[in-house]
C-alpha positions as CSV (number, residue, x, y, z in Angstrom):
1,X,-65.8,-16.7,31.0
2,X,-63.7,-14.9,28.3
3,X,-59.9,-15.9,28.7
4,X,-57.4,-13.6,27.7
5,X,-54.7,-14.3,24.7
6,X,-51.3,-13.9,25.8
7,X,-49.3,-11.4,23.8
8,X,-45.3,-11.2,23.0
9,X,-44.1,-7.6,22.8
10,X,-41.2,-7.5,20.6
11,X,-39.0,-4.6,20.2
12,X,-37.6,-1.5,22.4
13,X,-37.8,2.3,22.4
14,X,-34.3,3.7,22.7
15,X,-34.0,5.8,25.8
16,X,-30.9,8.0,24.8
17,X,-32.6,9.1,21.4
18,X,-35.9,10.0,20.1
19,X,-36.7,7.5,18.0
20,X,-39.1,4.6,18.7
21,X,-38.7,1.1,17.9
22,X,-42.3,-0.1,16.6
23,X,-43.8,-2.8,19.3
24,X,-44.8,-5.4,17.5
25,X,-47.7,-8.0,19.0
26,X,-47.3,-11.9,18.2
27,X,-50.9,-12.9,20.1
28,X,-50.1,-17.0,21.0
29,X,-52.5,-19.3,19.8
30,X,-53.1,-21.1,22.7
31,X,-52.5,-19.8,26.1
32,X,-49.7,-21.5,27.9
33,X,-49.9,-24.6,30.7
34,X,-47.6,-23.1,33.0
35,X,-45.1,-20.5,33.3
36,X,-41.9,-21.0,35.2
37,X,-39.5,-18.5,36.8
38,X,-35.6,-18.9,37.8
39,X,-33.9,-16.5,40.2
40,X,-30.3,-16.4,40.6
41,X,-28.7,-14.1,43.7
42,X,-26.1,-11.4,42.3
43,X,-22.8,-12.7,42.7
44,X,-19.1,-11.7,42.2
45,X,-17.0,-13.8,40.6
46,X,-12.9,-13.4,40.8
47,X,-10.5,-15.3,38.5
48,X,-7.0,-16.1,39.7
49,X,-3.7,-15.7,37.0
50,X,-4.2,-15.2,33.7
51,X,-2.6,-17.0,30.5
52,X,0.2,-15.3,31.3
53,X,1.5,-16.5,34.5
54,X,1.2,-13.3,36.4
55,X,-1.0,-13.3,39.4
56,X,-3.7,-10.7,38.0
57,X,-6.8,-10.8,39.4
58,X,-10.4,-10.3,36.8
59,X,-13.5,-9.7,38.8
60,X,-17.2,-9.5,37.6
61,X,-20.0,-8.6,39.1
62,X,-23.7,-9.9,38.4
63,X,-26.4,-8.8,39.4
64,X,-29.6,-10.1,40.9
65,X,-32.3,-11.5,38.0
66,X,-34.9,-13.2,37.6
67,X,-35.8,-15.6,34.1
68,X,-39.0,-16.6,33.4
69,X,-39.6,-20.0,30.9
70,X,-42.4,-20.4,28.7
71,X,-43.3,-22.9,26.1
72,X,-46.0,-22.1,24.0
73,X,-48.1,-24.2,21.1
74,X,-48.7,-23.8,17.7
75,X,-51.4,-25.9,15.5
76,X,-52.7,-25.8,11.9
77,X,-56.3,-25.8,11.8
78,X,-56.6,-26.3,8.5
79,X,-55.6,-26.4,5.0
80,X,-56.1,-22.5,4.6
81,X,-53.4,-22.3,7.1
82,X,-50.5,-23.5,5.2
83,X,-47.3,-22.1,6.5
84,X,-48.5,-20.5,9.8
85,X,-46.9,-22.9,12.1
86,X,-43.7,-22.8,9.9
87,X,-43.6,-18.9,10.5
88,X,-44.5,-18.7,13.7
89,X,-41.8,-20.9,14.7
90,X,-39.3,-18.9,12.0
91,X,-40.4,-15.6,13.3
92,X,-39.6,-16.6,17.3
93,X,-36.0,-18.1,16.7
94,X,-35.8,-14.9,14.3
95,X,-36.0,-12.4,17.4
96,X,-32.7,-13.5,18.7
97,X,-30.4,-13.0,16.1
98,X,-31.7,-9.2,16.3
99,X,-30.7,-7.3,18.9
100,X,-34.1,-5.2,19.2
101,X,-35.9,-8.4,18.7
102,X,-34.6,-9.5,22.2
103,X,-36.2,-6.5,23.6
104,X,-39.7,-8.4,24.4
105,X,-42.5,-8.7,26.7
106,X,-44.6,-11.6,28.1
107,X,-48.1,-10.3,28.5
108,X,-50.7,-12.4,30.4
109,X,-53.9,-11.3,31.8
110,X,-52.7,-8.8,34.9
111,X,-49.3,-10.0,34.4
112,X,-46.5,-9.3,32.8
113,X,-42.6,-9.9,32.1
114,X,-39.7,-7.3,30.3
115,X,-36.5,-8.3,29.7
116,X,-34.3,-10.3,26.6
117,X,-34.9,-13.5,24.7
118,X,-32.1,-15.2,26.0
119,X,-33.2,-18.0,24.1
120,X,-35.8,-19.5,21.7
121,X,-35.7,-23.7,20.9
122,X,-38.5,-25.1,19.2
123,X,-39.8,-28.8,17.8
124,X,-42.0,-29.4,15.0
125,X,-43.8,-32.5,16.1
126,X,-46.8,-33.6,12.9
127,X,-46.5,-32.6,9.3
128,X,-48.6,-33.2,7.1
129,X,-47.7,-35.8,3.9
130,X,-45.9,-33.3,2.0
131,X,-43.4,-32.7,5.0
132,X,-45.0,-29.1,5.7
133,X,-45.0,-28.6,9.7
134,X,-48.7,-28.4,11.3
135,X,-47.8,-28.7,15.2
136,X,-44.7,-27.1,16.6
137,X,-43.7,-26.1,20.2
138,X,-41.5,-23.6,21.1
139,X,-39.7,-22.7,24.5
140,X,-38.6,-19.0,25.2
141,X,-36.4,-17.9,27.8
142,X,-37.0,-14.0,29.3
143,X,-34.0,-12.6,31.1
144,X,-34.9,-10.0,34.0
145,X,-34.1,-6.6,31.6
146,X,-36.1,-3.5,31.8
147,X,-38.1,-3.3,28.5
148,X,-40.5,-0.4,26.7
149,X,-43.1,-1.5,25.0
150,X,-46.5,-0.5,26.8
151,X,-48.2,-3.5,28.3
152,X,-49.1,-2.4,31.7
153,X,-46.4,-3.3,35.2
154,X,-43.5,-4.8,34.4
155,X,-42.9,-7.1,37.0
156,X,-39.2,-7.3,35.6
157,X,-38.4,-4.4,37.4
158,X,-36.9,-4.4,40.5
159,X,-38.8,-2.4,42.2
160,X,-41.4,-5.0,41.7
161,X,-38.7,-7.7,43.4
162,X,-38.3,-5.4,46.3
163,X,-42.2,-4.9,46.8
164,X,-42.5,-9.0,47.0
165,X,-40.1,-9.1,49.7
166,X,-41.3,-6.9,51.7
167,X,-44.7,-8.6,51.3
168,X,-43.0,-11.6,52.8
169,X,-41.5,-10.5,55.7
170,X,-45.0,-9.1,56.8
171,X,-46.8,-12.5,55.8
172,X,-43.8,-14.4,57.8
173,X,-43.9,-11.9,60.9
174,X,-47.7,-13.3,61.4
């Protein structure tokens, strides 16, 4: 069986012009454990006076999203490797200092996830005797956010939300 390399998208085209932000695939080097996923329910929230003292009322509204969490690995093979765990790692808590570097995409076999790196934390956790890294992890964080690089269904969308629920209620009508 021939396993498929996940791939990180980074980078967006911009909708209200014609120019196109370059996609740019980071392939992991090893395939994550597990993925998770978050949902919160849209909400509303209302604040009550502000510093003022007057009675004025601030309301927000947020919508519906979904997050999904993913911690991948990284590993120097060898000594012609030098600095590729150390750039990785760079490279990935790079993306969210940039706003078009946020713009990413989780790619997985028939899966995939749009949205923005909401955030990036990563451990180095061996070096070798000179203090270079040679194992790192790192956790990303994918916020629900329609995103344009190619890499087949995003199942960020809502639409693809909708279709799940709907799936439900038939499998809970049986």
């Amino acid at each position: 069986m021939d396993f498929q390399k996940a791939i990180l998208k980074i980078g967006k085209t911009s909708k209200d012009s014609k120019e196109t932000a370059a996609c740019k695939d980071m392939t992991v080097q090893y395939n994550p454990a597990s993925l998770s996923f978050s949902s919160r329910a849209g909400l509303v929230e209302e604040r009550g006076a502000g510093e003022t003292g007057l009675e004025t009322q601030k309301s927000a509204v947020f919508p519906p999203e979904t997050t999904l969490h993913v911690e991948l690995f990284f590993e120097e093979m060898d000594e012609n490797q030098t600095g590729f765990v150390q750039r990785q790692v760079e490279e990935l808590l790079s993306l969210v200092m940039q706003e078009a570097g946020r713009q990413v995409v989780f790619a997985w076999g028939d899966m995939s996830f749009g949205g923005e790196l909401e955030s990036v934390s990563a451990s180095y956790t061996m070096f070798r005797g000179n203090g270079a890294p040679i194992r790192a992890n790192a956790s990303l964080s994918i916020r629900q956010a329609e995103a344009d690089c190619d890499a087949g269904t995003n199942k960020s969308e809502q639409g693809y939300w909708e279709k799940a629920w709907k799936d439900f209620q038939k499998l809970s009508q049986r």
